[in-house]
C-alpha positions in Angstrom: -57.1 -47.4 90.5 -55.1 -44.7 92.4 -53.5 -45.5 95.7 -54.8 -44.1 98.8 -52.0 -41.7 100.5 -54.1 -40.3 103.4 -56.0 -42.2 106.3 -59.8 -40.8 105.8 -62.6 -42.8 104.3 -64.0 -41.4 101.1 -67.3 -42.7 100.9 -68.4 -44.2 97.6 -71.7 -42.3 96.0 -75.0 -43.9 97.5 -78.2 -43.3 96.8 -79.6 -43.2 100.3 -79.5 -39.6 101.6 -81.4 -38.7 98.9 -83.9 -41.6 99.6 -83.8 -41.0 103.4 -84.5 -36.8 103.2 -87.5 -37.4 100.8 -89.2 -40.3 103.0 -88.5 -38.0 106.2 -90.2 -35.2 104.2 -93.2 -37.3 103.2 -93.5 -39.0 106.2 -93.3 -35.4 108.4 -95.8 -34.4 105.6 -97.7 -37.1 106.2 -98.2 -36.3 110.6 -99.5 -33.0 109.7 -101.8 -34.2 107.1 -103.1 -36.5 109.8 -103.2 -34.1 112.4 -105.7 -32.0 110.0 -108.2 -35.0 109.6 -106.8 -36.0 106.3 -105.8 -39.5 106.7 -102.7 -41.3 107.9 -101.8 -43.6 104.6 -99.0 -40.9 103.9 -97.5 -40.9 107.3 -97.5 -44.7 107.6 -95.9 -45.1 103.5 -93.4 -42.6 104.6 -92.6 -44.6 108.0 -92.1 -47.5 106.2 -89.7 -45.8 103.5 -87.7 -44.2 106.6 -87.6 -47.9 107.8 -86.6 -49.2 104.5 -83.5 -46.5 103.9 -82.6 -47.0 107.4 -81.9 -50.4 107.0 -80.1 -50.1 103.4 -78.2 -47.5 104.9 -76.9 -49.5 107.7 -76.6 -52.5 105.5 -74.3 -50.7 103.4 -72.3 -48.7 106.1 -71.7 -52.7 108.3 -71.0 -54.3 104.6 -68.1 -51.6 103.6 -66.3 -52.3 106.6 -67.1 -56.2 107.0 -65.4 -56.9 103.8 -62.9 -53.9 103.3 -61.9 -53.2 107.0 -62.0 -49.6 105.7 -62.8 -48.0 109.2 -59.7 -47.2 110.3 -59.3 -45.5 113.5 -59.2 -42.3 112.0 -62.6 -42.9 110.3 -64.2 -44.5 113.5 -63.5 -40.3 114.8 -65.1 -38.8 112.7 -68.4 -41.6 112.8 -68.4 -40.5 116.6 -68.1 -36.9 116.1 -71.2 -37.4 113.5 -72.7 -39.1 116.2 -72.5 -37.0 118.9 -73.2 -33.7 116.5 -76.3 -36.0 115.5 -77.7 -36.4 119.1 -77.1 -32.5 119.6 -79.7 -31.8 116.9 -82.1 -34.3 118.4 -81.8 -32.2 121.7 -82.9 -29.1 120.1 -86.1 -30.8 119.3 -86.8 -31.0 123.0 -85.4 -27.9 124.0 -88.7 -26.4 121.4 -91.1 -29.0 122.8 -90.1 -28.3 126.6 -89.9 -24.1 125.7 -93.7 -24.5 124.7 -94.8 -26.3 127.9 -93.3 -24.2 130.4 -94.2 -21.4 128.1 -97.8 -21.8 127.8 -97.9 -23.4 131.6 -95.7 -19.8 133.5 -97.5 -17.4 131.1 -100.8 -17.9 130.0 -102.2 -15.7 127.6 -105.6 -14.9 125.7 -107.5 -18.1 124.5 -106.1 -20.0 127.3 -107.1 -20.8 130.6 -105.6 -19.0 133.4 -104.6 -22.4 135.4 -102.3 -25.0 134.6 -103.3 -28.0 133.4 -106.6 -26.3 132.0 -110.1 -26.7 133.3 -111.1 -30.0 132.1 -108.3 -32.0 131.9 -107.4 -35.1 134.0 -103.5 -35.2 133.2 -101.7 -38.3 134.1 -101.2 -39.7 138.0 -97.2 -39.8 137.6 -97.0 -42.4 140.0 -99.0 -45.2 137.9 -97.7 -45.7 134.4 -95.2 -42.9 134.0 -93.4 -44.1 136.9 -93.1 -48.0 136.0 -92.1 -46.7 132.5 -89.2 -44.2 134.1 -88.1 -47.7 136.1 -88.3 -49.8 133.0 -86.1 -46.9 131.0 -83.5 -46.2 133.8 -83.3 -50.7 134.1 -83.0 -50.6 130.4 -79.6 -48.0 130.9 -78.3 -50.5 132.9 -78.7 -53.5 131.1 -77.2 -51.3 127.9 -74.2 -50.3 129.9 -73.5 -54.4 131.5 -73.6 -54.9 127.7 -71.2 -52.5 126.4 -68.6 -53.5 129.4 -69.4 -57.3 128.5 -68.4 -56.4 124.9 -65.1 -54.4 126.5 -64.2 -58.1 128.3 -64.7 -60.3 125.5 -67.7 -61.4 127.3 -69.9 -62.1 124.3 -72.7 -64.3 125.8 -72.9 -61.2 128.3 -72.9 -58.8 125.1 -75.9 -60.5 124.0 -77.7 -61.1 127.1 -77.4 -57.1 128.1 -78.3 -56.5 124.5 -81.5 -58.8 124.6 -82.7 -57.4 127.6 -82.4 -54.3 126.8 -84.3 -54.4 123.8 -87.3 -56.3 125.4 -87.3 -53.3 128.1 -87.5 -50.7 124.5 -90.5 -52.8 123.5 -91.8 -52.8 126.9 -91.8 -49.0 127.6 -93.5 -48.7 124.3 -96.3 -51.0 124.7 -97.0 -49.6 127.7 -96.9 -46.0 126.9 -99.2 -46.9 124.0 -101.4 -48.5 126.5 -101.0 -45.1 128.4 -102.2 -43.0 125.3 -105.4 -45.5 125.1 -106.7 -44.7 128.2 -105.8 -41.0 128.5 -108.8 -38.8 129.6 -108.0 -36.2 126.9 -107.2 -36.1 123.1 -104.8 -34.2 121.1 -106.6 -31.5 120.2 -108.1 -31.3 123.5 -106.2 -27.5 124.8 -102.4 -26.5 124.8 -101.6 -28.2 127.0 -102.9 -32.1 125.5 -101.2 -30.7 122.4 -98.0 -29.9 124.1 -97.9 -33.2 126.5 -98.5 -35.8 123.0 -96.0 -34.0 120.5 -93.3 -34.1 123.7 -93.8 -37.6 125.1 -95.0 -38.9 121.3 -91.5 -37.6 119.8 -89.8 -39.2 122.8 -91.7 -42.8 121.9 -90.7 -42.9 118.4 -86.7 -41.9 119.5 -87.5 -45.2 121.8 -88.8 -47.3 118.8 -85.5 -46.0 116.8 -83.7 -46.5 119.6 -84.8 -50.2 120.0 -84.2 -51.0 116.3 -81.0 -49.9 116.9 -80.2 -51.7 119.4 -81.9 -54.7 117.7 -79.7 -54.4 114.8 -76.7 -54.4 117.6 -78.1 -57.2 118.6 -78.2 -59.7 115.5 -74.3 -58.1 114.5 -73.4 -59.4 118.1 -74.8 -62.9 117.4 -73.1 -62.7 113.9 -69.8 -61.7 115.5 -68.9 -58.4 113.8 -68.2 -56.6 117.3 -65.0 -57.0 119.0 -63.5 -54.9 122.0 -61.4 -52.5 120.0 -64.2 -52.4 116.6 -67.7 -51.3 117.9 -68.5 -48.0 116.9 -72.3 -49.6 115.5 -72.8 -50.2 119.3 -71.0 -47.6 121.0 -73.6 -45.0 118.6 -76.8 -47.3 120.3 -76.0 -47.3 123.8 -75.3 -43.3 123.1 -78.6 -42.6 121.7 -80.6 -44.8 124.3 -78.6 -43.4 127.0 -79.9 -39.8 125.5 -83.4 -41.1 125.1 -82.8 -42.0 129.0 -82.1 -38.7 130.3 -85.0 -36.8 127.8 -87.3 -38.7 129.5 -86.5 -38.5 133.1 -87.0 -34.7 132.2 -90.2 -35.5 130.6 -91.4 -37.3 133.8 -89.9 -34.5 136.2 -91.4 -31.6 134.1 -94.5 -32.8 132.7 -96.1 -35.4 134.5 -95.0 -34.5 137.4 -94.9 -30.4 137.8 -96.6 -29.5 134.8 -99.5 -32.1 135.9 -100.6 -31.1 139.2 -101.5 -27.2 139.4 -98.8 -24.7 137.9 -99.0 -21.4 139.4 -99.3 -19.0 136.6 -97.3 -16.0 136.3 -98.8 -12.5 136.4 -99.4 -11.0 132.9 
């Protein structure tokens, strides 16, 4: 085998971007399916492939550099750059979802009411749920951040304990926003405006549940060891993303529970 003579990591073939575009495709196949009345089994087998390449993926990505060391600091740049490029995409997602609500809210047009939430609809009180889960998020920040700065002191029981907490928080805000979407005077279908509140705050629950496996994942490496104050770019990428999902949802709270729930003044046509 040829000696390396440059600094950058040339990945070895694998077989998971393959795997992990076709379960994304079956399992975004599988939401629309369900949204038509046809059944969810699609949706959940292609969850549970997303969750299977997910963790090959990382298994593969912690293994190569627990037993080669092959993430140089030259390689750790370019996994942050992929990072951050990574959570840019994400944000485009809400920039459509949030487009749509302030769209159809400002400017209503024919086959929707003229007022904001429509006739019919009891949206949220944003001081009940939504608020404790905006707490629990903004806590859950915090507890992220005492982690990383635990991490950056050789503090590892403090690593751990920021990292626990913060992942009992993710599972908090998402039992509670699914005890939200239980009780919620108004389905899916129910007008724009239902449609337009569950695929916003839905999308922003699953980034939480991907979020919390992430940081869960963090969490059994830290136990294990494999971080250390100057090697932690696994971590660094989780407390970006939940810090990410943090700030998409204190616009969610702000713009649709709050404004977009209690009387928008429409626009004239």
């Amino acid at each position: 085998m040829a000696e390396q003579k440059h600094p950058y990591h040339l990945v070895d073939p694998s077989p998971w971007p393959l795997l992990s575009s076709i379960s994304a495709g079956a399992m975004a196949t599988g939401l629309i399916l369900y949204m038509q009345n046809l059944g969810p089994w699609l949706l959940i087998i292609g969850f549970l492939f997303v969750l299977g390449c997910m963790a090959g993926w990382w298994r593969d990505v912690v293994a190569e550099n627990e037993s080669t060391k092959i993430h140089n600091p030259i390689t750790r740049i370019g996994l942050r750059y992929g990072m951050i490029f990574f959570i840019v995409s994400e944000v485009m997602f809400f920039v459509a979802f949030f487009w749509a609500f302030f769209d159809l809210s400002i400017f209503p047009r024919e086959g929707i009411n003229h007022q904001w939430p429509p006739a019919g609809i009891h949206p949220f009180d944003p001081f009940d749920l939504p608020l404790l889960n905006t707490l629990i998020l903004l806590l859950s920040g915090t507890t992220c951040t005492w982690a990383h700065h635990a991490l950056l002191e050789k503090d590892r029981k403090g690593l751990i304990q920021g990292l626990a907490v913060t992942v009992g928080l993710g599972m908090l805000f998402t039992a509670l926003q699914a005890y939200e979407y239980a009780h919620a005077a108004f389905g899916f279908k129910d007008t724009a405006y239902a449609s337009t509140f569950y695929m916003a705050t839905g999308f922003h629950g699953f980034h939480v549940i991907v979020g919390t496996i992430f940081l869960a994942v963090c969490l059994v490496r830290a136990i294990k060891g494999q971080f250390t104050e100057k090697t932690h770019i696994g971590f660094e990428s989780a407390a970006w993303y939940w810090h990410f999902v943090d700030v998409v949802w204190l616009f969610l709270f702000v713009a649709v529970y709050w404004w977009g729930g209690h009387g928008v003044p429409p626009a004239a046509h």
